[in-house]
Each structure stands twice: as C-alpha cells, then as structure tokens.
N, C-alpha and C positions, 0 to 999 in steps of 0.2 A: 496571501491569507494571514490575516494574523495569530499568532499564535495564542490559545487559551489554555496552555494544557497545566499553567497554575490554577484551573476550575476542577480539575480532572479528579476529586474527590467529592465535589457540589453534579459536576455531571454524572459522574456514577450513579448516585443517589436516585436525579432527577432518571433516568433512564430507568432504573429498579420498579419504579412508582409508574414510567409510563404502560399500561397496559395492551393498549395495540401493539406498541413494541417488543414490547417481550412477545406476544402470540406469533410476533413475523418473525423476530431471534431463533423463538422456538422450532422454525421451521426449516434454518438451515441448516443443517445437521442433512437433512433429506435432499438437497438442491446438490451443492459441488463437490463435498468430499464421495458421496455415493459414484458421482460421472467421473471425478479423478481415475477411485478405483478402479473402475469399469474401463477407461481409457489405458488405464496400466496394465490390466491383464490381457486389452490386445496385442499387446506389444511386448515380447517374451525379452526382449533387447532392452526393457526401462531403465533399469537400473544402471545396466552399462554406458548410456547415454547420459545419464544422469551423472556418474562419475567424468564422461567425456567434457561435461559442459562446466564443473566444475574446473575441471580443470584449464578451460578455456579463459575461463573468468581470471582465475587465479595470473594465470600468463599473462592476459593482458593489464592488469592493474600491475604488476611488474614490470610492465614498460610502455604504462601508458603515456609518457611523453612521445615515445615513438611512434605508436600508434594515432595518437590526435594530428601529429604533425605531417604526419604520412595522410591522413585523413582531409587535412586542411590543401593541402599542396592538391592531392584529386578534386576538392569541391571548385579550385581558383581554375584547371585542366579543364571541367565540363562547364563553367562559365560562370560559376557560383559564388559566393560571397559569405567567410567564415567572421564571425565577430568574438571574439574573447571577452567574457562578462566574469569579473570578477566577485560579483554579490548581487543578491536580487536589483539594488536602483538601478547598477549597471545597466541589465538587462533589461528594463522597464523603460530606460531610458532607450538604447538603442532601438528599443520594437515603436517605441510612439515616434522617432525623431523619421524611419524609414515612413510609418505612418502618416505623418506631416508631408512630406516630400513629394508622395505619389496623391495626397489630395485624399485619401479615405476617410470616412465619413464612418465607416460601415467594417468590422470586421468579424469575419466569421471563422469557428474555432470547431474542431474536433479534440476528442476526449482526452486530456493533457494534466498529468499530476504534478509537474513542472512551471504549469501554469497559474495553478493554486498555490505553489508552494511561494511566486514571488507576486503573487494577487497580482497579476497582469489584467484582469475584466475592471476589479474597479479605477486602478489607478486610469487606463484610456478613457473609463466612464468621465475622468476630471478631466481629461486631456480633451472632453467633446467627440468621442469614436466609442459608437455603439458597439460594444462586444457580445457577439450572440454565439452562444453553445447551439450545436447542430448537432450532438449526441443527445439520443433521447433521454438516457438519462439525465445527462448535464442539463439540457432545457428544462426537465421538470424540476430540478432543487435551483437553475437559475429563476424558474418564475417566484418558486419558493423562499428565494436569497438565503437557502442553505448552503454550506460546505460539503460536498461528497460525504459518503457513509463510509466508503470501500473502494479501494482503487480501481477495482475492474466492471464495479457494480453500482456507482453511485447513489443508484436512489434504492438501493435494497431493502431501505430501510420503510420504506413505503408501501401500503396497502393500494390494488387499484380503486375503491373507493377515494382516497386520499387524492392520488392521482388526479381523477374525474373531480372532484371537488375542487382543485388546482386551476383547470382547463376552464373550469367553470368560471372560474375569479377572475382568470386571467385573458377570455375570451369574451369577453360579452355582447360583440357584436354576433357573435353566432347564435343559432334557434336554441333558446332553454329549451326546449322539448327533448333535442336533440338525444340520440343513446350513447350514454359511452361505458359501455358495462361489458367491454371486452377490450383486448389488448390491440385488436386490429383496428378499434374505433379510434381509441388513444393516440394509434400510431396515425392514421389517416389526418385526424386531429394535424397534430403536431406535423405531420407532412405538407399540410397545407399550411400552415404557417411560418413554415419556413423555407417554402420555393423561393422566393422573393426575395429573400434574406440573402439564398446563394448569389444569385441573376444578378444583386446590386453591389453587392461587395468588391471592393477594390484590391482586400489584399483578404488572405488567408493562413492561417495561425495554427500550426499541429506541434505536436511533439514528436517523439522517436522512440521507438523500442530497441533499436542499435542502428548504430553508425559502422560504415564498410569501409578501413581502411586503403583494402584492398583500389576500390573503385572509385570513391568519393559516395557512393549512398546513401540512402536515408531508409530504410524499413519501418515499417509503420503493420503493425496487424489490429484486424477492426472485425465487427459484425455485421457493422452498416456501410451504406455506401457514402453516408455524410465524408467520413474522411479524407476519401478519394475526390468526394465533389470539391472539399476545401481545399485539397492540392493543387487541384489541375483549374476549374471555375476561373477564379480570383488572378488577376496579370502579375500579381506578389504572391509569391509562399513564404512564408517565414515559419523556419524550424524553429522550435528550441528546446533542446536537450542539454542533462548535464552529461559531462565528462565522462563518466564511467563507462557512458552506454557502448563506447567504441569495441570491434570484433574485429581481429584481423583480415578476413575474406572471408570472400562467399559462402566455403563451403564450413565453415565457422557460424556462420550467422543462420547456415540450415541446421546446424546439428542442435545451437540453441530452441530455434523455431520448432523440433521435434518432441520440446520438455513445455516449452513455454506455454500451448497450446493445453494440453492434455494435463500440466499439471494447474491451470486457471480454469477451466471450463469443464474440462473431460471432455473437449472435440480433437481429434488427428488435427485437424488445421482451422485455424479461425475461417472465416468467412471467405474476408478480404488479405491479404499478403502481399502489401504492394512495395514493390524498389522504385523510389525514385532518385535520379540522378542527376541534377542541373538542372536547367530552366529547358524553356524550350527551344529546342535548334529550327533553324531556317526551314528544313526538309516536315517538321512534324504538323499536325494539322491541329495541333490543341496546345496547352499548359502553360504554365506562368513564364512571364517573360523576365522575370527578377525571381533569381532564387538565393534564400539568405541560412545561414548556420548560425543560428545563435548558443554558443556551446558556454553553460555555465559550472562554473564552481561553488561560488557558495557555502563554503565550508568542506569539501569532499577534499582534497589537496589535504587538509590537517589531518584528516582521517588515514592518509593513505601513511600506509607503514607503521602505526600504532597500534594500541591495544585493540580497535574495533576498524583496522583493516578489509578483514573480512566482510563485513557487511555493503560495502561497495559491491561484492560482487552480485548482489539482489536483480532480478530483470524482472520485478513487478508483477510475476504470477496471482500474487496472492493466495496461494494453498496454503500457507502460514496463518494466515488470517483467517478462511475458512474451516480450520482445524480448532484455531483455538478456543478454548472453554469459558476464556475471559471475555473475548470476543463476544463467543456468541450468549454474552450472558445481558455484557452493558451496549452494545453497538460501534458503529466507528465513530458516533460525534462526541463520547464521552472521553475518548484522546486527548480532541481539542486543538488537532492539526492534521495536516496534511496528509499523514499516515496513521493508521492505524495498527491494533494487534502486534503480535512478536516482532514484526521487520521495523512498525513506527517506533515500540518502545525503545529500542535500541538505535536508530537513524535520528531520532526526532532529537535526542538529548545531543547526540553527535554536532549536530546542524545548528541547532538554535544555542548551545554553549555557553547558554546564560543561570543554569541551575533549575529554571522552571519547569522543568519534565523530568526532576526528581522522580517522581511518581507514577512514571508510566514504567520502569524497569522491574519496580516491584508489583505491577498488577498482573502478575504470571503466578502460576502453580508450578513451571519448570517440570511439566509431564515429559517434554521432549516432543509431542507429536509434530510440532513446528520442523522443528531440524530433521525428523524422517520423512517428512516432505517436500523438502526444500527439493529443486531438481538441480541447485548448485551446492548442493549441501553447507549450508550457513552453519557452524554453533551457535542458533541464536542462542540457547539458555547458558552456554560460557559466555556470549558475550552482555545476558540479562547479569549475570552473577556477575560478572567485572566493573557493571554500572552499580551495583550493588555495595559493591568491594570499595570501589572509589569515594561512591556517596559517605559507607561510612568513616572510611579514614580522612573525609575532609572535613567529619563533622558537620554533615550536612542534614542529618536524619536526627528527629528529636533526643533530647538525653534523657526519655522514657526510653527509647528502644535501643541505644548504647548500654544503658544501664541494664537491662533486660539480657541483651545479647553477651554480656558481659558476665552477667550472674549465671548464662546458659555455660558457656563455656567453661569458667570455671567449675561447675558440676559435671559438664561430658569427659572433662578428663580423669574423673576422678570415680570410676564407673560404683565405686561400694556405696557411695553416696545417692548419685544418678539412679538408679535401676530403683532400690528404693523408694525416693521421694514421688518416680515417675510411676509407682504404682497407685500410693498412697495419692496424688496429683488423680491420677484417673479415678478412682474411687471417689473421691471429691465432687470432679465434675458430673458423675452419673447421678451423685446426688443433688445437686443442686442443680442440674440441667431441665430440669420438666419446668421448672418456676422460670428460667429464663427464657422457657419457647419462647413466647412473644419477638421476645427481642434480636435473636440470633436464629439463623439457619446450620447449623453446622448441628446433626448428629448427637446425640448422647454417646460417650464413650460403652465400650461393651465389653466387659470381663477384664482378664490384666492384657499387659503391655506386649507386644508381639513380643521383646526379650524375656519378659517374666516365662511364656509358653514355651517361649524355643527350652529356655531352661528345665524347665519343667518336664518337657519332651526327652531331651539327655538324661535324666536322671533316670526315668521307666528303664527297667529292663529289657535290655536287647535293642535298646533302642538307635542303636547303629544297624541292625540287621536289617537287611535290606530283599532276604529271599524271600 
C-alpha cells in the first residue's frame, strides 16, 4: 500500500467535513472499549497476564535471532519452506514467482495487515493473479478499492446502508429487488460470491498473529471461517508474516492468546484459534501440499535496540486504537497507511523512514489511555514524545513552531514571568473567544490558571488543614 500519510493534514480536514463518518466515529466509544472492560472484569488475573505477556515480548525481541532460527529449522523438520524477505519487493517477488510455478490464476487471502503494508493484491493484479480477500470485511473495501479503517475492523468505517449500496454496484447480476438491510443478507451475499473463489484457487495467502518457535507453527486467530478455508482449500499456503511475530512455545503463544482476545474484541477467545504446522503429511486426509514462511523485515531489524524498540513488541490488538480520542474523532484512512491511531503513529514513521509521517506522532493528546491498555504495556506516549523530540531537533517541524517552543520555554523557566503573562494570556482569550466560534472548537478559557488557584488556595487561611 502506498503510503499517503504526507496528506495526513488534507485527510483530517476531509474526514471532519464527512458526516456519516463522524455519526459512525461517534459510535465507537460504545462498541470495543465497553467489551474490553467487561472481558477484563471477568478475569480477576488481567493485569497479571498482561505484565506476563509483556514480558514475553520483551524476551523474545532480545533474542530474536534465536528464536526465528529455531523457528525456521522446525518449519524445514515438518516439511515447510522459510523465505527471508528483506523489504516489501522482496517479498512481493517471492509470493508471485511461487505463484507462477504452481500455475495460479487465482488467489485467495484472509485478513492480513502485512499484506497491505507491502501491497501484495495489486502488485499479483500486474502480475495477471486475481487477489480476492475472503474476509468480509476486506471484500467489502476491496470492492470499494479502499485501504482498511482499522486493523481488526476494516470496514468500521462503513454504515450498512453503504455496505448494501456496495453489493449493489458490485453484483448486478443479482435480483435489484433483492433485501439487503441486515447483516445476515450481507453475509449470505458475500458467501455466495465467494464459494467459488475458494473451490478455484490454486494457492492461499494468510498472515500470522505469532510464529511457535517451539514447533515450527503458525497461529492465526479469526471470527470467520474464510481463514481456515484459505489454509487448508488451496494445495499452497503461503504465510507471511513479519519478524517480530515469533513466541518461544506453546505455552507462550497461550498466555499471549489470553490478552490478545479480550483486549481487541472483549471475547475470552476469538472464534477460530487455529495452529498450523507444515503442509500436509501422507496420513492426513486434507491441507496444502506446499507450505511456505514468508518472514519479512522491512525496516523492524533498525528498530530493534533503539529509541522505539519497544514498539515491536505490539500483537495487533488494537485497543490502543479503539481508546484513542484522535482516532475516534478523524478515522483510520486519515493516517494514510497501514496503521492507524497510537501504535501507526509511532510504527508507521519507524517503517517508512522517509520524514513523511512527521505528523502522525503529533496527532495525540498524550492522555495515556493507549498505554493503559496495551496488554504488553507499550509507552506509546514516551515513545509519541521521542518522535516529537527528534522531529524537533532535526529541524523538521516548521520555524513557527521552534520559534514558539522556544519563546515557551524560555518563559517556563522563569516562573515570575510565566504565571503572569499566563493569566493575562487566558484573560485575552476569553475575551476574544466568542468572535472566533466559528472558526475553532476548543472551549473559551474560564477564570484564572489552575496555578493562579492553587495559589490563591495557599494563601486562605488554614488552608493546609485538612481536618
């Protein structure tokens, strides 16, 4: 997918102005932080699980050479085939050249943000191999020729009217009469049009949510059963995941599975939870007969041991993204990649390492609710502030806002000055704030400055007594 996230001030804009969107933005607030919670309180053990998995993460990026190689040795033991991709062509290249080989025509894909991150659908579209998403969501922004909304949620950003209008465009052999003003018409829809799709396909294309050192595995957790059909259907699987995803064993990859769940959806356990292991042995009466790892890097190898280390340790929940305020104010396409919200803003500049996603690190309020819900506990807002930090001392941020930051600082240290101006400053704005409605959202200041009060507050009498 290409990246646009130098639009990521023209897409805010356009997103503020759309009105359907904001009405469905408006709505999550009520969808996944409410079931997180609710998942969290049945589980008196959250938290401690939640430090466990951190800590998982952390071990294995401390040695993950060991761990991929250990991983690659069990995928070659159950008969399987690792490929090392060092950059998206890499890996765009290797997935179409096995393409070519086995004769497919036809491939089908469950829900993969790896797969967008190195536009693997259009590039096979030039290559002459039809790329069909079999995630219901992915089908409906692929008929769309949208980009995902949201890692876990793709088309979130979609009304079912929108939906049905879609189906309508995009089916027109079927009866216009036809109803589709429920979710089970949609799905039925969409289930029929893509029986076929599985039945014909030559090879099949997923991603991974961890890799099992331990055994050679592949885990994959789903709602649908498309996943499973695209594993086992298709005489090729072809994985591809990045680097990081690796867990040392099994009972590693359950302790993760116990956060990952409940903190993306609010269910105990997704759906579907399925291990796969190699292809298919002589004894089994089903599954691919070529099974391939495509394990990329992509920029994660730079990241590891730096300022934004930490951020590898992410497994794609997204409760970071359904918490946040910026999120749910512009959407995910106003990014303008891959990722969205606190995990994209700080991943996406990491990855892409070209300056153009300057401006996703400062589209935070730095509340912190991201990092109290991580289940591997990220700093995302230390490591928003470090992208911060950098931008300015590379002189990347306009010389309005150095200048500004500059004239800030030199008044905060010099508090006789500061506390002053910062009254007579609020006073100002309450005055001239009613004439700027129009223009700005943000509040009219009200009374003095939280220091002018506290002060104010010490000076009263007794005003330490506390009985």
């Amino acid at each position: 997918m290409q990246s646009k996230t130098h639009q990521f001030n023209a897409n805010v804009s356009k997103a503020l102005s759309d009105k359907p969107l904001q009405e469905i933005l408006g709505n999550l607030s009520q969808g996944f932080p409410k079931k997180r919670a609710q998942a969290k309180a049945r589980l008196p053990e959250f938290d401690q699980l939640r430090q466990k998995a951190a800590e998982i993460r952390a071990h294995v990026l401390d040695n993950l050479d060991l761990y991929l190689e250990r991983f690659e040795t069990r995928v070659i033991e159950n008969g399987g085939t690792v490929h090392w991709c060092g950059d998206a062509s890499d890996a765009r290249t290797v997935i179409s050249d096995i393409c070519h080989r086995v004769g497919a025509r036809s491939v089908i894909k469950s829900k993969s943000m790896i797969s967008e991150e190195i536009g693997i659908n259009d590039y096979l579209e030039e290559q002459g191999i039809e790329a069909i998403e079999t995630d219901l969501g992915e089908y409906i922004i692929q008929l769309r020729k949208e980009p995902p909304s949201h890692i876990i949620a793709p088309a979130i950003h979609l009304s079912m009217a929108q939906v049905a209008e879609t189906f309508r465009e995009n089916h027109p052999d079927l009866d216009k009469q036809r109803t589709l003003e429920t979710p089970r018409a949609l799905l039925d829809e969409a289930r029929t049009r893509l029986r076929d799709k599985f039945l014909g396909a030559a090879v099949g294309l997923s991603g991974a949510n961890m890799l099992v050192a331990e055994s050679g595995s592949v885990v994959i957790v789903s709602n649908e059963g498309n996943a499973d059909m695209t594993c086992g259907l298709p005489r090729v699987h072809i994985v591809l995941c990045s680097i990081e995803k690796v867990v040392p064993n099994l009972a590693d990859a359950w302790s993760l599975l116990r956060v990952l769940a409940r903190s993306a959806t609010g269910q105990d356990q997704t759906v579907y939870t399925t291990f796969i292991t190699g292809p298919k042995r002589p004894e089994d009466l089903d599954g691919p007969d070529e099974f391939h790892v495509v394990l990329l890097d992509n920029g994660r190898s730079k990241m590891l041991g730096g300022e934004f280390h930490d951020m590898l340790r992410c497994i794609r929940c997204g409760a970071c993204i359904n918490h946040c305020p910026i999120y749910s104010t512009i959407g995910g396409h106003a990014y303008g990649w891959v990722y969205p919200g606190p995990m994209g803003a700080v991943l996406s500049p990491g990855l892409l390492d070209t300056g153009t996603a300057d401006d996703l690190p400062n589209a935070s309020t730095l509340c912190g609710h991201c990092e109290s819900v991580c289940p591997v506990h990220i700093p995302l807002p230390d490591l928003l502030r470090r992208w911060r930090t950098r931008q300015f001392s590379d002189k990347r941020t306009s010389l309005v806002q150095r200048f500004g930051l500059a004239v800030w600082t030199w008044l905060a240290i010099r508090p006789r000055l500061y506390h002053p101006l910062s009254s007579m400053a609020l006073k100002l704005l309450g005055i001239i704030k009613p004439r700027l409605r129009p223009f700005a959202d943000l509040p009219a200041p009200h009374g003095d400055s939280f220091m002018s009060q506290w002060a104010k507050q010490q000076s009263r009498p007794n005003s330490g007594d506390r009985s």
